[in-house]
Each structure stands twice: as C-alpha cells, then as structure tokens.
N, C-alpha and C positions, 0 to 999 in steps of 0.2 A: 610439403617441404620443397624449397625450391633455390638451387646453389649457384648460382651464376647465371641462371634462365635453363637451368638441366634440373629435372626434377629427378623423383627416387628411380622410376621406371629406368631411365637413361640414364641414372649411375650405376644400376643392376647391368643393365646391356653391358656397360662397359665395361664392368667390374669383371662378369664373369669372361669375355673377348681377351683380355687379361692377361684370365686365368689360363686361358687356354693357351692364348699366343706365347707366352713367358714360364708358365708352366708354375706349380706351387713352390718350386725352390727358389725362385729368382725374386717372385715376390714382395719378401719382406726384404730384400737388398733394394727393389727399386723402390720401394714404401720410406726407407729409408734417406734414399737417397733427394726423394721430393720434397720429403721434411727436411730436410738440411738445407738447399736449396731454397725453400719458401722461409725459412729461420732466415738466413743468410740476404733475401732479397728484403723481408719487413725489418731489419737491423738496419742493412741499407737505406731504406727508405726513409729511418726512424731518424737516422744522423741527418740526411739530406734535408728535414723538413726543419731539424732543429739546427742547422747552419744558416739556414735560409731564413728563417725569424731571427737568428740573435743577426744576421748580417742586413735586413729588413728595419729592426729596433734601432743601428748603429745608424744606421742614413735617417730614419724620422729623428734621432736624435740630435743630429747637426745641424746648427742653425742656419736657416736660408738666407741667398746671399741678399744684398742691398743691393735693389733693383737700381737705384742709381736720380738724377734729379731728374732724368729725362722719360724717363716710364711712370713718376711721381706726377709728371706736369699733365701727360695724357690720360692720368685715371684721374685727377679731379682738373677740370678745366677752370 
C-alpha cells in the first residue's frame, strides 16, 4: 500500500511520533481538524474545476471572429 509515495512502514513511524508528540487527547482534535480541512480544500477544488469548464464551454461557444479580406487573400493565394 503506498499513499503519496509513503508506504504503511512510514505512516506507522509517523502515526505513532504523533502519538507521542500530541499525546492521545489532542489526537482526535487534530484528526478532525485535517478532515475538515481536506473537505474544505476538495469542495474547493470541486467549484474551481467546475467554473473553469462552464467558463472554458462559454468561449468554445462564441463564434470566432472574421479574420477579415486580408488574412482570406494570404491563406488561399
């Protein structure tokens, strides 16, 4: 199993460094607080991809302009 190029070994190291540093009361506050946090940034993200297509859709949508007689004459000689 392998989570961002950290496999299980190195989520164990870290998990319990943690445990120790934050101690088991603090824990599920900060367990929480990363889950909200990672909610919050893929919600984000989730709007920003979907403004960016429909605002993407709205410009392929508009018709391009009339290059004009003069850029007509240099593509067919």
């Amino acid at each position: 199993m392998d989570i961002f190029g950290v496999g299980l070994g190195e989520l164990l190291a870290i998990g319990i460094i943690a445990l120790l540093v934050f101690g088991p009361a603090q824990l599920p506050e900060i367990a929480t607080t990363v889950a909200r946090t990672l909610r919050q940034l893929r919600k984000t993200s989730q709007e920003l991809m979907d403004e960016l297509t429909q605002e993407l859709g709205t410009v392929s949508e508009e018709p391009r302009p009339d290059p004009g007689p003069q850029a007509r004459r240099k593509d067919n000689p």
